[in-house]
C-alpha positions as a Markdown table, in Angstrom:
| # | Residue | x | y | z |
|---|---|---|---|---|
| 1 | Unk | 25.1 | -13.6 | 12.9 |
| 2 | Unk | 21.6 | -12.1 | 13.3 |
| 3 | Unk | 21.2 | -8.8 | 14.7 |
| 4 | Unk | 19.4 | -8.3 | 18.1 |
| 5 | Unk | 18.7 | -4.3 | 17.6 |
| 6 | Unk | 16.9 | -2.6 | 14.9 |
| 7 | Unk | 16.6 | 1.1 | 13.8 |
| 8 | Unk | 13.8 | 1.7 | 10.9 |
| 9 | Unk | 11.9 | 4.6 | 9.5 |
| 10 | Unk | 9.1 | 5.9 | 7.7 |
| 11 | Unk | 9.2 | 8.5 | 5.1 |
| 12 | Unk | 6.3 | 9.8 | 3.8 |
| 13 | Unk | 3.3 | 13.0 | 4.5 |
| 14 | Unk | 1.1 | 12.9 | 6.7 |
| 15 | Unk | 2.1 | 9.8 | 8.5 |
| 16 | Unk | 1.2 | 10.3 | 12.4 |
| 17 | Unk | -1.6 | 8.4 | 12.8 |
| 18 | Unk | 0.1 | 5.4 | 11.0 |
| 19 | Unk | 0.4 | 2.4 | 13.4 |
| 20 | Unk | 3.0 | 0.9 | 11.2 |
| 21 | Unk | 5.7 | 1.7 | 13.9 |
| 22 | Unk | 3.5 | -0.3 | 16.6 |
| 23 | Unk | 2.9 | -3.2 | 14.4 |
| 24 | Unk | 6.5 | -3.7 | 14.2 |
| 25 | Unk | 7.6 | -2.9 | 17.2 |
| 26 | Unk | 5.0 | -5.0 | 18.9 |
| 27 | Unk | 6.2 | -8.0 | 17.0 |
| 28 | Unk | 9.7 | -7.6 | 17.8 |
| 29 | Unk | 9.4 | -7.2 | 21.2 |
| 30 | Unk | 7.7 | -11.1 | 20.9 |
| 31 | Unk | 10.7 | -12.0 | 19.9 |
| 32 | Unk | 12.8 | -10.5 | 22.0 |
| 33 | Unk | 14.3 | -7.7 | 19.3 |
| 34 | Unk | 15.5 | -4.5 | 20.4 |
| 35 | Unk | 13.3 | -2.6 | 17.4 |
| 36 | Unk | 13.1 | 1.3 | 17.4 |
| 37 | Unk | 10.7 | 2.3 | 14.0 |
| 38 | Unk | 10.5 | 6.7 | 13.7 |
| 39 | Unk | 8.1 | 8.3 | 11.7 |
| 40 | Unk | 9.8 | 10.8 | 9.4 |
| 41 | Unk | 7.0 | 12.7 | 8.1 |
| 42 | Unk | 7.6 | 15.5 | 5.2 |
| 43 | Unk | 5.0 | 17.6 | 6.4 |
| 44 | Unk | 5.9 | 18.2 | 9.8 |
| 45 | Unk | 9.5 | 18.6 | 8.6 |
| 46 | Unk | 8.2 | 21.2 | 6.0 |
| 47 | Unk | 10.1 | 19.8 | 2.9 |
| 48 | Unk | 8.7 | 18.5 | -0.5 |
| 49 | Unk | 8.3 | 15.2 | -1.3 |
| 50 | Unk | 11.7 | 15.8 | -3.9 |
| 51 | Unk | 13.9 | 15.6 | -0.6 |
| 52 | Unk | 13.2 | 12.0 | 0.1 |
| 53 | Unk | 17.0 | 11.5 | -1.6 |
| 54 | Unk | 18.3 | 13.4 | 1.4 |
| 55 | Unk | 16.0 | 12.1 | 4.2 |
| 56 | Unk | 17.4 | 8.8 | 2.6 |
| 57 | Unk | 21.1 | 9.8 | 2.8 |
| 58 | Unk | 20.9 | 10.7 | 6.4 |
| 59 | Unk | 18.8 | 7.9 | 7.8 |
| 60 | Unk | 21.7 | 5.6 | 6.4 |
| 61 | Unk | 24.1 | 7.9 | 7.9 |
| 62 | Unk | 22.0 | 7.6 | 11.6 |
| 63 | Unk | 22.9 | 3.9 | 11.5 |
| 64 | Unk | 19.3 | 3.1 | 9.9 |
| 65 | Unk | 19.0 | -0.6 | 9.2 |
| 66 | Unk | 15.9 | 0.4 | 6.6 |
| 67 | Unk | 12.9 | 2.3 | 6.4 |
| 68 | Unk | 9.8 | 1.9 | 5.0 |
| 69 | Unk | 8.3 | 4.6 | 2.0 |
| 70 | Unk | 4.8 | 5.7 | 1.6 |
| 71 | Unk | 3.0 | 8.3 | -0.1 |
| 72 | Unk | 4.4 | 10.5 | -2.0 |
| 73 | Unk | 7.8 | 9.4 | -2.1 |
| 74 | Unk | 7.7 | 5.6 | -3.9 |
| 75 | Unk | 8.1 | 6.6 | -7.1 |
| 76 | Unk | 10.9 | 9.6 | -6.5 |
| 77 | Unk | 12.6 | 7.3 | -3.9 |
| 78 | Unk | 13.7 | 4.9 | -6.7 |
| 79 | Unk | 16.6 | 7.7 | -8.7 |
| 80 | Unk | 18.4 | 7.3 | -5.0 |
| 81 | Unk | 18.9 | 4.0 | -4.7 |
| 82 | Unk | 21.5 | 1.8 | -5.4 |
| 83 | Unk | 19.7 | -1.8 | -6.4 |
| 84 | Unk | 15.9 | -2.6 | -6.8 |
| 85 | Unk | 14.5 | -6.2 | -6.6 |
| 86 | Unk | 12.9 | -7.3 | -9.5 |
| 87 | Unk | 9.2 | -7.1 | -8.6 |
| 88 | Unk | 10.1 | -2.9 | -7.3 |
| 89 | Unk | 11.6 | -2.3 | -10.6 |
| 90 | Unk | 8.7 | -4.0 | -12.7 |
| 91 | Unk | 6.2 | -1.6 | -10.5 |
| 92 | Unk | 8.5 | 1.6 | -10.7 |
| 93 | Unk | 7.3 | 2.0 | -7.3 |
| 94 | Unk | 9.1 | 0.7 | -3.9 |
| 95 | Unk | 7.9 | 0.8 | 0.0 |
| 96 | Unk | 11.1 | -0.6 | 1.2 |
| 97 | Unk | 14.4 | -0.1 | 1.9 |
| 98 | Unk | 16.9 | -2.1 | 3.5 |
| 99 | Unk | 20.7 | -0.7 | 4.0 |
| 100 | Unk | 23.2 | -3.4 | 3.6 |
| 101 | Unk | 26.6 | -3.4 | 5.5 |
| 102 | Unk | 28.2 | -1.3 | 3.3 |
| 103 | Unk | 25.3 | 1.3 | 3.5 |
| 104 | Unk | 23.8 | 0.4 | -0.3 |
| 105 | Unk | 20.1 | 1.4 | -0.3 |
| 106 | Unk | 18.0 | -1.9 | -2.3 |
| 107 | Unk | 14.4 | -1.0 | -3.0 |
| 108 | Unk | 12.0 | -3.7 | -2.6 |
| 109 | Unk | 7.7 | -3.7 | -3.2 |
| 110 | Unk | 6.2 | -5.4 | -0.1 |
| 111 | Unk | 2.7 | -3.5 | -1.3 |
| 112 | Unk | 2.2 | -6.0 | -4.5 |
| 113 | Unk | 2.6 | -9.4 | -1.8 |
| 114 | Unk | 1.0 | -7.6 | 0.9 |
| 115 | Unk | -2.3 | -6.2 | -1.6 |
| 116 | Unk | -2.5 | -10.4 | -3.0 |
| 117 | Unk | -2.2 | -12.2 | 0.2 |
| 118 | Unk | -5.2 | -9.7 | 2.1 |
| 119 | Unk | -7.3 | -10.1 | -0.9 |
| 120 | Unk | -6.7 | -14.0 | -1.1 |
| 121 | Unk | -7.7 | -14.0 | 3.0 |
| 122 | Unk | -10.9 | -11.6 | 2.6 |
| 123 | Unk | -12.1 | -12.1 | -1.1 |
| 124 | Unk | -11.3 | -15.3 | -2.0 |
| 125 | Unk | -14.3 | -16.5 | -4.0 |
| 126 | Unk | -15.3 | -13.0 | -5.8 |
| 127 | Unk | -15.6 | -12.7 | -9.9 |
| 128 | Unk | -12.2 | -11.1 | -10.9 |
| 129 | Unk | -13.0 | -10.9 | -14.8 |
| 130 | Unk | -13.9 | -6.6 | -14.9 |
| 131 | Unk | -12.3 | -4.8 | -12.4 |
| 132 | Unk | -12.1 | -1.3 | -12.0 |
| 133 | Unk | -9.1 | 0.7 | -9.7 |
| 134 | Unk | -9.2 | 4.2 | -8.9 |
| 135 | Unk | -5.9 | 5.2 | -8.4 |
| 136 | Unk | -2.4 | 4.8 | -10.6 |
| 137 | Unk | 0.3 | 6.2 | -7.9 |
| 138 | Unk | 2.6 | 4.0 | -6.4 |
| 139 | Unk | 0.0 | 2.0 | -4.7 |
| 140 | Unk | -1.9 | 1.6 | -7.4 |
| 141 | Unk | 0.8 | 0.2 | -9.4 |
| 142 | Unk | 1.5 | -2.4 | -6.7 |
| 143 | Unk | -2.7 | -3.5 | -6.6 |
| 144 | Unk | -3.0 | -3.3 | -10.3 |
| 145 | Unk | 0.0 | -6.0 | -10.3 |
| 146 | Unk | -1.7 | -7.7 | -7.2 |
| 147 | Unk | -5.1 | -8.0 | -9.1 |
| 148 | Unk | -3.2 | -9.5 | -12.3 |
| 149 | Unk | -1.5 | -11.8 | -10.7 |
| 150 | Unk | -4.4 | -13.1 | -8.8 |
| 151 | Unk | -6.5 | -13.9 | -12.1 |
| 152 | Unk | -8.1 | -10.3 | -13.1 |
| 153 | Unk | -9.5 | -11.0 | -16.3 |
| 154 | Unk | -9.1 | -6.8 | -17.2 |
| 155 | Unk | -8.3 | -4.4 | -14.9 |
| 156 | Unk | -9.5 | -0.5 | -16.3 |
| 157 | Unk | -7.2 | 2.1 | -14.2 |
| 158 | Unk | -9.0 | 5.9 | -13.8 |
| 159 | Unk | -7.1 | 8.2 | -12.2 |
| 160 | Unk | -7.4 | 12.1 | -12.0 |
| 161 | Unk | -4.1 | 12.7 | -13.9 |
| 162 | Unk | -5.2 | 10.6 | -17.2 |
| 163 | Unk | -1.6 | 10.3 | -18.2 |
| 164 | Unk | -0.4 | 8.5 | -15.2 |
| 165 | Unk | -3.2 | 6.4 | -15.6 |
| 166 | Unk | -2.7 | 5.6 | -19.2 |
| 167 | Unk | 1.5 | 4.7 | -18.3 |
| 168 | Unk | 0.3 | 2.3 | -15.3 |
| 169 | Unk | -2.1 | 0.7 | -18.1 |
| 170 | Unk | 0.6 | 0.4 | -20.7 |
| 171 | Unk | 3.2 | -0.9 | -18.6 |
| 172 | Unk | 1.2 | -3.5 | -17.1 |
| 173 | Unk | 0.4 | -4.5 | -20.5 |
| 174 | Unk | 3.8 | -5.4 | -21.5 |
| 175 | Unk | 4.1 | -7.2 | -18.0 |
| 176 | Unk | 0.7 | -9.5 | -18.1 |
| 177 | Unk | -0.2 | -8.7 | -22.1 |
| 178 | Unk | -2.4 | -7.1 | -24.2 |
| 179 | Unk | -6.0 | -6.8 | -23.6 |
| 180 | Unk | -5.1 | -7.3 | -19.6 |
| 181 | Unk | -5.5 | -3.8 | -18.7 |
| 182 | Unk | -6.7 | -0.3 | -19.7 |
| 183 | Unk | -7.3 | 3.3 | -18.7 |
| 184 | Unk | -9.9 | 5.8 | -18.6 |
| 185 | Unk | -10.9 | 8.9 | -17.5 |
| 186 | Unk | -13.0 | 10.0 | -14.0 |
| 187 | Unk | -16.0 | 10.5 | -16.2 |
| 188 | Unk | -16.9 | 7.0 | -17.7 |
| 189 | Unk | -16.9 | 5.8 | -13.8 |
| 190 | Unk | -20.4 | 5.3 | -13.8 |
| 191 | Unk | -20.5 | 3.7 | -17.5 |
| 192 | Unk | -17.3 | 0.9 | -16.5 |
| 193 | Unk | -18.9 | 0.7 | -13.1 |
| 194 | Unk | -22.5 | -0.9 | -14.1 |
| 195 | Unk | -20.7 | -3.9 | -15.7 |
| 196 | Unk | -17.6 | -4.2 | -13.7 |
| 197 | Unk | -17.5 | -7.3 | -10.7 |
| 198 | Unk | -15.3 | -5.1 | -8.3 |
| 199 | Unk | -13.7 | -1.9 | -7.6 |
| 200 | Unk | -10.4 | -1.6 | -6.4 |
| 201 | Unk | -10.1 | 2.3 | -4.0 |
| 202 | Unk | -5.5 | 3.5 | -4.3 |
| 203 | Unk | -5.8 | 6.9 | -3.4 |
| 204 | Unk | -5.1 | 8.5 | -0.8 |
| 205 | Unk | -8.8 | 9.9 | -0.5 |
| 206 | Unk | -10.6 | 8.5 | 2.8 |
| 207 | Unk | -7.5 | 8.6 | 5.4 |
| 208 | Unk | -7.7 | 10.8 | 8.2 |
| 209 | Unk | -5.6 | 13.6 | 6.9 |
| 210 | Unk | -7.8 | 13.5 | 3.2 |
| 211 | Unk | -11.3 | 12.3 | 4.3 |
| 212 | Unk | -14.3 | 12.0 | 1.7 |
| 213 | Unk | -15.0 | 9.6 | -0.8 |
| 214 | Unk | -12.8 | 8.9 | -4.1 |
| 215 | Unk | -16.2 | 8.0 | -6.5 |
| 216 | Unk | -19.9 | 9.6 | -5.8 |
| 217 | Unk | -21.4 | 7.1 | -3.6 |
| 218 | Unk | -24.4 | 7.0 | -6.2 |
| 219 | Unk | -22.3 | 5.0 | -8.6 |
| 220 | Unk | -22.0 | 2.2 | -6.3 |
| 221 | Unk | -24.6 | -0.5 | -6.3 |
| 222 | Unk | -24.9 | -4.3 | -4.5 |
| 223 | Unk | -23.2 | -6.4 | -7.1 |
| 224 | Unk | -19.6 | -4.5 | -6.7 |
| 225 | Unk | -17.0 | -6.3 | -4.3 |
| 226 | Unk | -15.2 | -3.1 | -3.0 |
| 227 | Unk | -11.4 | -3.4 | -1.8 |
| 228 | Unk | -9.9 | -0.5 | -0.1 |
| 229 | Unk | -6.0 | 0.3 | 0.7 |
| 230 | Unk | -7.0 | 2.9 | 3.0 |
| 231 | Unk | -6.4 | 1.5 | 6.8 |
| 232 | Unk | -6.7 | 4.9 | 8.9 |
| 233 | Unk | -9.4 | 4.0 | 9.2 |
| 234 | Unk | -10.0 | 0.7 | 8.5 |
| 235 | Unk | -13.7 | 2.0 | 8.1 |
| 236 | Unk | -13.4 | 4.5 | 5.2 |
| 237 | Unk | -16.2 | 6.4 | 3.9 |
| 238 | Unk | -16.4 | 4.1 | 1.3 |
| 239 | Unk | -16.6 | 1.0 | 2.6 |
| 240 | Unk | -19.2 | 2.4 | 4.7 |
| 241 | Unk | -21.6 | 2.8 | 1.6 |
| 242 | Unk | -20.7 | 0.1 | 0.4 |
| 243 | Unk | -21.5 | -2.1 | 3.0 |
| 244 | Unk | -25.2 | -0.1 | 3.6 |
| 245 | Unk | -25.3 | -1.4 | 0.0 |
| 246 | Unk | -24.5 | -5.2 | 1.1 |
| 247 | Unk | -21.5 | -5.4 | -1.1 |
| 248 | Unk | -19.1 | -7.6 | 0.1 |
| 249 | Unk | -15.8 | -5.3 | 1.3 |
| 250 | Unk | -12.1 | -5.6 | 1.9 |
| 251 | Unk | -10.6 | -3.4 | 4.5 |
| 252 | Unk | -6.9 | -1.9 | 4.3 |
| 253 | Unk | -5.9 | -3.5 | 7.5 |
| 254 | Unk | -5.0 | -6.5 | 5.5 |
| 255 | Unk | -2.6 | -5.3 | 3.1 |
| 256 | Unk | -1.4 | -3.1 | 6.1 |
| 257 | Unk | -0.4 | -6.2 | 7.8 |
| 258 | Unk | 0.8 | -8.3 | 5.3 |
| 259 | Unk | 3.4 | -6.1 | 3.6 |
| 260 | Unk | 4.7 | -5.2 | 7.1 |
| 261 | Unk | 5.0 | -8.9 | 7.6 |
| 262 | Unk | 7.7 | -9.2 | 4.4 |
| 263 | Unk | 9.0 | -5.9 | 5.5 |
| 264 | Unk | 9.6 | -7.4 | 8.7 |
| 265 | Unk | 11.3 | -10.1 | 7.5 |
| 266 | Unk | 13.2 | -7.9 | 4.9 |
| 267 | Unk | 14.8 | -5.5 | 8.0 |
| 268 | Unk | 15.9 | -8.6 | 10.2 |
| 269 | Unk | 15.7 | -11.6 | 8.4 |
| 270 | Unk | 13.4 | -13.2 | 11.0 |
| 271 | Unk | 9.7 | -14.7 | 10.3 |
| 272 | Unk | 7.1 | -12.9 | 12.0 |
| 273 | Unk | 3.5 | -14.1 | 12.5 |
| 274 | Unk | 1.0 | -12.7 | 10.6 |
| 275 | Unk | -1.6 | -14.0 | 12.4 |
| 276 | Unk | -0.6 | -12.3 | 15.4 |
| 277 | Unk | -0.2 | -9.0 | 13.7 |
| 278 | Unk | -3.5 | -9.6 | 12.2 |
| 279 | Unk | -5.0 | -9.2 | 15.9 |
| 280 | Unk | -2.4 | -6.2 | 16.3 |
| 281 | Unk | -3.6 | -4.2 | 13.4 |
| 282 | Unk | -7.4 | -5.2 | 15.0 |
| 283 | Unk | -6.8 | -3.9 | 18.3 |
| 284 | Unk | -4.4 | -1.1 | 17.1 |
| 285 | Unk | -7.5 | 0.3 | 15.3 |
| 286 | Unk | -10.2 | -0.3 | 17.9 |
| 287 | Unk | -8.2 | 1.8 | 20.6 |
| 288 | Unk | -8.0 | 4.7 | 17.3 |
| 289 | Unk | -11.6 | 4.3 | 16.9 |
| 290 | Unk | -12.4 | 4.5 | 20.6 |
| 291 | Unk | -9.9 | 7.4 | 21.0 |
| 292 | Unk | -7.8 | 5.6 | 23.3 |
């Protein structure tokens, strides 16, 4: 029999201004769901990422029915748990957690589904055959797959660390095959960016706790499509060039939405409405921006 009452979490740094919990909770309470969702944020609780394994343990002690994993705990979270769905162990990266009745922890990737269906929605008709993503954490992993899946003809990962970067290409190669994907280092930006069709931003550079941009806002020019993953705000500093630029942009409120949606659906086993959350995340952000 379905539950009518719902304890979830977040885990992750620097999490406050997320308005994940209000997304959810305003959704349950349309259908009628007793739905408490509690930040758990590293930072304020002055412990490294590493201690995700114990913030685990004890929100399934609490009673938690899941929780939801951000940065810089999707990767590290995985070594705790008991089972990961197939799509979270291809990534090596999950953003959810759902506690079964006999309190096993199953990793799942909402951030792969979420990233496909906001670009589908806002991008649909955008050139896909050289892509560039900045970024090879666990977000970037769960784009890169997004961007195959959707038809990327080659997607060239740069990240800071060149290593990580280089792993994320190889192991997307042996998912999608050779000649599907490649790395390279922050210095041949402005080189891969003169040919490239789009540019896909999965760092955490532009939220509110790590404003700036991730690229020099010189290397951007009209014919780039930019998508962002960043939704606090939903107007980084880099879609703000890029739309002075008239490139077409994709917000992070999308992806926001979306991989709350099978999140959602992954805690209670309900179908929420993604079209209403859609508005949610919209008016969510508008009150943020007006300071409300």
């Amino acid at each position: 029999m379905a539950k009518d009452s719902y304890l979830v979490g977040l885990i992750g740094s620097g999490i406050g201004p997320s308005l994940t919990p209000a997304l959810h909770e305003r959704e349950a309470d349309r259908q009628g769901l007793r739905y408490l969702y509690r930040l758990i944020d590293i930072d304020t609780l002055g412990v490294p990422p590493e201690a995700v394994g114990d913030l685990l343990r004890a929100a399934r002690d609490l009673g938690f029915d899941g929780l939801n994993i951000t940065h810089p705990c999707k990767q590290l979270v995985i070594e705790h748990l008991d089972a990961l769905s197939p799509q979270a162990e291809a990534l090596g990266a999950v953003n959810t957690v759902v506690f079964d009745d006999d309190g096993r922890a199953t990793g799942h990737n909402t951030d792969v589904t979420g990233f496909a269906a906001s670009f589908a929605r806002g991008l649909p008709d955008v050139p896909l055959e050289r892509v560039v993503q900045l970024g090879a954490g666990g977000a970037g992993a769960a784009v890169a797959h997004a961007m195959l899946t959707l038809g990327a003809g080659r997607v060239t990962v740069v990240d800071a660390v060149p290593e990580r970067a280089a792993d994320l290409a190889a192991s997307l190669g042996r998912h999608f095959g050779e000649g599907r994907a490649s790395s390279a280092t922050p210095d041949r930006l402005a080189e891969l960016l003169g040919t490239a069709d789009g540019i896909v931003h999965a760092t955490p550079t532009g939220m509110a706790a790590h404003p700036g941009l991730p690229l020099p806002a010189g290397l951007l020019h009209p014919g780039l499509w930019v998508a962002e993953v960043v939704y606090r705000p939903l107007e980084t500093e880099l879609l703000r060039a890029a739309r002075a630029l008239g490139c077409a942009v994709l917000d992070g409120g999308g992806m926001a939405v979306f991989q709350a949606v099978d999140a959602f659906r992954l805690f209670t086993g309900r179908e929420p409405d993604s079209a209403r959350m859609l508005a949610d995340i919209a008016d969510l952000a508008g009150a943020v921006a007006a300071g409300t």
